[in-house]
Backbone as JSON Lines, residues from 0, in Angstrom:
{"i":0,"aa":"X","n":[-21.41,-6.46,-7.17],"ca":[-21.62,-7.7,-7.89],"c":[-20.42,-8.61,-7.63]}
{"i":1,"aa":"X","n":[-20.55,-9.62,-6.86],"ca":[-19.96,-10.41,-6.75],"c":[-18.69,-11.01,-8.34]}
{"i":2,"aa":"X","n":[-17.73,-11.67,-8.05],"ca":[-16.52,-12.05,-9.23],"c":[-16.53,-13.68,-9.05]}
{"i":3,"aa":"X","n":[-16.76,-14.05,-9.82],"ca":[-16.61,-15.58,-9.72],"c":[-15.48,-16.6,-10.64]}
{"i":4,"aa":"X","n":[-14.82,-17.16,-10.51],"ca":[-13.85,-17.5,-10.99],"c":[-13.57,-18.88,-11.05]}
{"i":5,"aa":"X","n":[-13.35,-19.81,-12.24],"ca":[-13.01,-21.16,-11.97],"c":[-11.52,-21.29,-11.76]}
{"i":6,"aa":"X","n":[-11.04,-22.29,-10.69],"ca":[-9.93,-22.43,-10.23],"c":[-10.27,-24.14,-10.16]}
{"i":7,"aa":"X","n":[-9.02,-24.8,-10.29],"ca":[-9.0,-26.16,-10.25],"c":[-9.1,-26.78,-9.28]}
{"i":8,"aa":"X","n":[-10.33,-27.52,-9.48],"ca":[-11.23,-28.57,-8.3],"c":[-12.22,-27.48,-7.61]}
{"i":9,"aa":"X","n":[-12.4,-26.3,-7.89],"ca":[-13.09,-25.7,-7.35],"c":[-13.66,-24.27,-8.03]}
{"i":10,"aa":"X","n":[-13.85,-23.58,-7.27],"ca":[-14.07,-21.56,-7.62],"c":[-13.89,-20.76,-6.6]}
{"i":11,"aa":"X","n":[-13.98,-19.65,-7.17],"ca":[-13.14,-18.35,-5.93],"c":[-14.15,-17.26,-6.46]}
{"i":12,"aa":"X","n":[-14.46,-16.84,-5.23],"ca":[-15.52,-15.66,-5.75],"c":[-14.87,-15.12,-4.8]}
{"i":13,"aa":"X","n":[-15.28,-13.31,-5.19],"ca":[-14.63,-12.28,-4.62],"c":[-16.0,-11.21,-4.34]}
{"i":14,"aa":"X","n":[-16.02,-10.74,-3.24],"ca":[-17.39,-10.21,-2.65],"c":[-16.78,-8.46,-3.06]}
{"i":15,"aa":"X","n":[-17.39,-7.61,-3.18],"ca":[-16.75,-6.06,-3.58],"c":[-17.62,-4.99,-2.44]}
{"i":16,"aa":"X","n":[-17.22,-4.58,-1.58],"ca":[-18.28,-3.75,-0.85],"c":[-18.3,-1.84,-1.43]}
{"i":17,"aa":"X","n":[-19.2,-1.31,-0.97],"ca":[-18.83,0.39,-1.33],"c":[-18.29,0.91,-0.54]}
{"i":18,"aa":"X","n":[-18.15,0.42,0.94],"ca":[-17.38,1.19,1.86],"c":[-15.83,1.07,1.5]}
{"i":19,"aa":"X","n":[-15.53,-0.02,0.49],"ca":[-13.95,0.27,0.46],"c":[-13.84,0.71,-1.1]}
{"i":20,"aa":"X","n":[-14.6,1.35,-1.92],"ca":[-14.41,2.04,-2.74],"c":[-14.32,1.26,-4.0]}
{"i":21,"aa":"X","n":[-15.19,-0.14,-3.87],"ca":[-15.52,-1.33,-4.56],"c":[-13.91,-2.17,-4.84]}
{"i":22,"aa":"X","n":[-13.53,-2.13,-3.6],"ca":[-11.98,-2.66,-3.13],"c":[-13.02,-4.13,-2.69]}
{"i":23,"aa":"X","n":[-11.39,-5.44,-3.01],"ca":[-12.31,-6.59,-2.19],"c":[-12.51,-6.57,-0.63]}
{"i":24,"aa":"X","n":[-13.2,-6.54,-0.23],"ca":[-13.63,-6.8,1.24],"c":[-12.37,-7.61,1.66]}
{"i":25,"aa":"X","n":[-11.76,-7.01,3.23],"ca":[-10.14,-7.19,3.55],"c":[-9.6,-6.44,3.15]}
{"i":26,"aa":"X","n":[-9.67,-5.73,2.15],"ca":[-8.78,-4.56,1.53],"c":[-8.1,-3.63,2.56]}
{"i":27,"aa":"X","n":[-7.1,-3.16,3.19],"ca":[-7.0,-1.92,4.0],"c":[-7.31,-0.65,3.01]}
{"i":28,"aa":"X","n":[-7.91,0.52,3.62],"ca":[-8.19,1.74,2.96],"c":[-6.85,2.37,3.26]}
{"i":29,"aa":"X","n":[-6.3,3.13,2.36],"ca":[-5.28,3.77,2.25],"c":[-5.46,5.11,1.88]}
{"i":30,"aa":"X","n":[-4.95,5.86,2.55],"ca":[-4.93,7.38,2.81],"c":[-4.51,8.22,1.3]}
{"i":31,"aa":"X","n":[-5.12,9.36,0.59],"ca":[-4.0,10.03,-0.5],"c":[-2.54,10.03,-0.02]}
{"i":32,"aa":"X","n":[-2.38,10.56,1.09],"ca":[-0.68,11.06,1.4],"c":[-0.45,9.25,1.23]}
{"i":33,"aa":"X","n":[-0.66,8.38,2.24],"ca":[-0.09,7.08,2.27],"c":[0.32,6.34,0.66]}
{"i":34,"aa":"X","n":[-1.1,6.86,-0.2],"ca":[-0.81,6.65,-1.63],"c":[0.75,7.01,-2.21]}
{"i":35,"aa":"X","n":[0.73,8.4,-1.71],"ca":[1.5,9.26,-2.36],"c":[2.91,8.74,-2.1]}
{"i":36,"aa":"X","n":[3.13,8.31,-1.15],"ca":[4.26,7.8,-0.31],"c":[4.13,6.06,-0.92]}
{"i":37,"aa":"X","n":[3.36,5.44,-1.04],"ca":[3.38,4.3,-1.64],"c":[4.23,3.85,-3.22]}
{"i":38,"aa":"X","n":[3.6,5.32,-3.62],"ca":[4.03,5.2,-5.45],"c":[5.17,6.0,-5.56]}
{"i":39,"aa":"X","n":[6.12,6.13,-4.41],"ca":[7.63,6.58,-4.48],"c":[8.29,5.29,-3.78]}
{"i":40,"aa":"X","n":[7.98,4.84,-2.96],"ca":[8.81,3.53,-3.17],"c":[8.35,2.32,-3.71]}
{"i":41,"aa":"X","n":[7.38,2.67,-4.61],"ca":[7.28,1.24,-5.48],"c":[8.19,2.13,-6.5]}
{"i":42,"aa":"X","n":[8.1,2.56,-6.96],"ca":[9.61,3.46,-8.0],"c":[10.91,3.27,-7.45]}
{"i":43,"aa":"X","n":[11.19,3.28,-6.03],"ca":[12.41,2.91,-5.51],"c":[11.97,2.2,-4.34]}
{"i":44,"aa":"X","n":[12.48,0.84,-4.1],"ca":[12.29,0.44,-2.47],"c":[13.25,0.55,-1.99]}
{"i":45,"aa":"X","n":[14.64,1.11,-2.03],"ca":[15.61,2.08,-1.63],"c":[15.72,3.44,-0.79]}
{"i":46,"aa":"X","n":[13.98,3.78,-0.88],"ca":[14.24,5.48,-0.63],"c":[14.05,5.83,0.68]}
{"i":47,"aa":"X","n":[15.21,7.01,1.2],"ca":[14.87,7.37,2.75],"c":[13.7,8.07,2.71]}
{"i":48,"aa":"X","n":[13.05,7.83,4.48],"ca":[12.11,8.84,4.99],"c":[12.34,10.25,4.15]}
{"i":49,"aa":"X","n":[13.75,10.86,4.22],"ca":[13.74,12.07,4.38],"c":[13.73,12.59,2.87]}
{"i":50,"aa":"X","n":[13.9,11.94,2.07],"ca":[14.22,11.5,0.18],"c":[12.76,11.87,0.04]}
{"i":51,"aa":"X","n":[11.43,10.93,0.57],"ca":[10.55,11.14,0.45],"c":[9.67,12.38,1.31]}
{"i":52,"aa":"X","n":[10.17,13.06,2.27],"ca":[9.73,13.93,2.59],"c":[9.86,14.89,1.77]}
{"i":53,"aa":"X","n":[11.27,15.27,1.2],"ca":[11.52,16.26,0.17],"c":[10.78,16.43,-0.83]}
{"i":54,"aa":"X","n":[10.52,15.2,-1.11],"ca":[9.6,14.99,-2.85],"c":[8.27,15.98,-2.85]}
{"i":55,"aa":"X","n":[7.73,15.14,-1.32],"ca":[6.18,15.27,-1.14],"c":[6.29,16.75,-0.25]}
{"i":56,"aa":"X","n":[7.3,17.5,-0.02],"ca":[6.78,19.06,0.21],"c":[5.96,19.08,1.77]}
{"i":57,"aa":"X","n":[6.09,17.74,2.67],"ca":[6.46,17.2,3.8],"c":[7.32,17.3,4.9]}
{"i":58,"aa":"X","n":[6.93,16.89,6.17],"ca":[7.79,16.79,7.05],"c":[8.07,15.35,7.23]}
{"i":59,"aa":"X","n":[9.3,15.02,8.05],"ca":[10.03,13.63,8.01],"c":[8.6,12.68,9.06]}
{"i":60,"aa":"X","n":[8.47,13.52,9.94],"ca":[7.54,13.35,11.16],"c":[6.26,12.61,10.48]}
{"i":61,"aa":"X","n":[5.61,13.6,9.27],"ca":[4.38,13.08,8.8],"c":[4.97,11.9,7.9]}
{"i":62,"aa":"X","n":[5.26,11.85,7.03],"ca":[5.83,10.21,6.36],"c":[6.3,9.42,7.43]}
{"i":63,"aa":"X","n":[7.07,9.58,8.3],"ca":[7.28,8.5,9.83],"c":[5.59,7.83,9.95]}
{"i":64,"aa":"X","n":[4.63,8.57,10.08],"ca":[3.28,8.4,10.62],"c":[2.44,7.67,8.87]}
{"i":65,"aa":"X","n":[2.57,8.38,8.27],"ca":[1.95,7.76,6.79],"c":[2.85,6.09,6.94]}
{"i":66,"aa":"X","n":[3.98,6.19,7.03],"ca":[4.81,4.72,6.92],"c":[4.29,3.61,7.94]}
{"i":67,"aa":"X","n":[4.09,4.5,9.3],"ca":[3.51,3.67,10.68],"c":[2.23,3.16,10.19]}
{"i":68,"aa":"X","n":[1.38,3.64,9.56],"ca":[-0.45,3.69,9.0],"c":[0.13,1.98,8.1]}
{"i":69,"aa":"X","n":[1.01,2.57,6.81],"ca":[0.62,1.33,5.85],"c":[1.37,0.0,6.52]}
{"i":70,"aa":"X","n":[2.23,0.58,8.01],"ca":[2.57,-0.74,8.01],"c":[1.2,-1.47,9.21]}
{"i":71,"aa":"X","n":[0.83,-0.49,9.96],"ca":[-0.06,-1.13,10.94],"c":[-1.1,-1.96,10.0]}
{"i":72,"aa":"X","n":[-1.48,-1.47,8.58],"ca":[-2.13,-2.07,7.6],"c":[-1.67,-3.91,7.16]}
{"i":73,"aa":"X","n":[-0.51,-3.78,7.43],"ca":[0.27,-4.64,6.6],"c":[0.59,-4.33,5.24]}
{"i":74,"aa":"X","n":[0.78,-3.11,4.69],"ca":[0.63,-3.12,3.53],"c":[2.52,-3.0,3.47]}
{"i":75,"aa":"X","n":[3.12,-2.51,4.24],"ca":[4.31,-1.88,4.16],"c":[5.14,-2.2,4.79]}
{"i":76,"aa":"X","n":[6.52,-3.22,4.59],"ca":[7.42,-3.69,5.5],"c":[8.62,-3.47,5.37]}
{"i":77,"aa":"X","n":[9.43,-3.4,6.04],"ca":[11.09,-3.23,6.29],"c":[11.71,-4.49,6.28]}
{"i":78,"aa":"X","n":[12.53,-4.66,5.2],"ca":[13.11,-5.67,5.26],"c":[14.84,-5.47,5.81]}
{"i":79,"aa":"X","n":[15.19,-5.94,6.3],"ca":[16.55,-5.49,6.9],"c":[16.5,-4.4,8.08]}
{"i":80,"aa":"X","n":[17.9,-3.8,8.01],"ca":[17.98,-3.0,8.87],"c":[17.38,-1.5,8.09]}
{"i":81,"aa":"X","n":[17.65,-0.24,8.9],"ca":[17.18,0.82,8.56],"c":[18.54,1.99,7.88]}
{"i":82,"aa":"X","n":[19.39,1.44,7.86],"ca":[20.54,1.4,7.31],"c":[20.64,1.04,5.26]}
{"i":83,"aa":"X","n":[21.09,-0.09,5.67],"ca":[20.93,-0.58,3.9],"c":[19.61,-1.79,3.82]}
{"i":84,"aa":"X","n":[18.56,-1.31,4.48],"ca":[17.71,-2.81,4.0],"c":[16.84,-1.77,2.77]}
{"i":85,"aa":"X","n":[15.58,-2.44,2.97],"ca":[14.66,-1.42,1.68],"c":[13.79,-2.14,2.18]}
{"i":86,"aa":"X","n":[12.4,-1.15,1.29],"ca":[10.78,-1.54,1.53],"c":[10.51,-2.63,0.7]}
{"i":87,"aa":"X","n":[9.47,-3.25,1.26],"ca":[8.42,-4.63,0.64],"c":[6.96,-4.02,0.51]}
{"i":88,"aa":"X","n":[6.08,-3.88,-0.51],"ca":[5.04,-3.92,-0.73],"c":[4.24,-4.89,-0.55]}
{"i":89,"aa":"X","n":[3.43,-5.2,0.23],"ca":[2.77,-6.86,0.61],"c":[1.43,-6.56,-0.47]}
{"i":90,"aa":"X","n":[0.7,-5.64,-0.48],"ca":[-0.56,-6.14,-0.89],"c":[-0.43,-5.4,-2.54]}
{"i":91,"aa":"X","n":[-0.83,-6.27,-3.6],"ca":[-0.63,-5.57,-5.0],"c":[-1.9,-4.84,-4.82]}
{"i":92,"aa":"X","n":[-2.74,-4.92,-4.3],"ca":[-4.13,-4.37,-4.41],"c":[-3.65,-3.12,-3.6]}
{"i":93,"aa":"X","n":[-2.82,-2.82,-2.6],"ca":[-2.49,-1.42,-2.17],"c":[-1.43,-0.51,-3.25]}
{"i":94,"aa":"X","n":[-1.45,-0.91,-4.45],"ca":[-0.78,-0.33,-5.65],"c":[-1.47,0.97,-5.91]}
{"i":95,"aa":"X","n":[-1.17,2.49,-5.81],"ca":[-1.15,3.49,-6.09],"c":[-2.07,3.43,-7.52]}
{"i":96,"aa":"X","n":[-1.54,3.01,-8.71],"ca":[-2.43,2.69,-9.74],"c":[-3.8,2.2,-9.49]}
{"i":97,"aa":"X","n":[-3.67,0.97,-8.79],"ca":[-4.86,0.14,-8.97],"c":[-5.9,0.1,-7.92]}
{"i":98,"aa":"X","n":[-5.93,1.43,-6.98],"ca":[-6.77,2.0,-6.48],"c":[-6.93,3.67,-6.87]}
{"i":99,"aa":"X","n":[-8.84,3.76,-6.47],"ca":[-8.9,4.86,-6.39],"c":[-8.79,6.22,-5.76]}
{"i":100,"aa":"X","n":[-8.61,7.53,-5.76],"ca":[-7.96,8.39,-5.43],"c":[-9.36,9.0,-4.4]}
């Protein structure tokens, strides 16, 4: 079912498909592990690969590849160097919460 919305001078409707898990159409689908790895650096956008490998009972190799996924998505960016920069979350709709599992 379509979302329809008044916005000024106009409206915004939002189309919902089932293939993305009634995500808006554009949505990237995001993996459990990618989730899992998502909702540790929205808790810290500070945290190393290897910080989060530990957590998740992981290898550094597979989060390298979960990190490569959300960024080929756009969901997941490096700001700075790999040193002292930290992560950016681009899409709120790729929020761990506010999708389903």
């Amino acid at each position: 079912m379509p979302d329809f919305r008044n916005i000024s001078g106009g409206f915004q409707v939002t189309v919902y498909g089932k293939e993305y898990d009634d995500a808006p159409i554009g949505t990237p689908t995001i993996t459990k592990g990618e989730k899992k790895v998502l909702a540790l650096i929205q808790n810290d956008n500070f945290i190393k690969r290897e910080e989060i490998a530990d957590l998740l009972g992981i290898s550094v190799n597979t989060v390298k590849a979960f990190i490569s996924g959300l960024k080929k998505k756009g969901v997941l960016e490096r700001v700075g160097n790999n040193k002292t920069g930290h992560w950016k979350i681009n899409f709120q709709t790729a929020s761990p919460q506010s999708s389903k599992c």
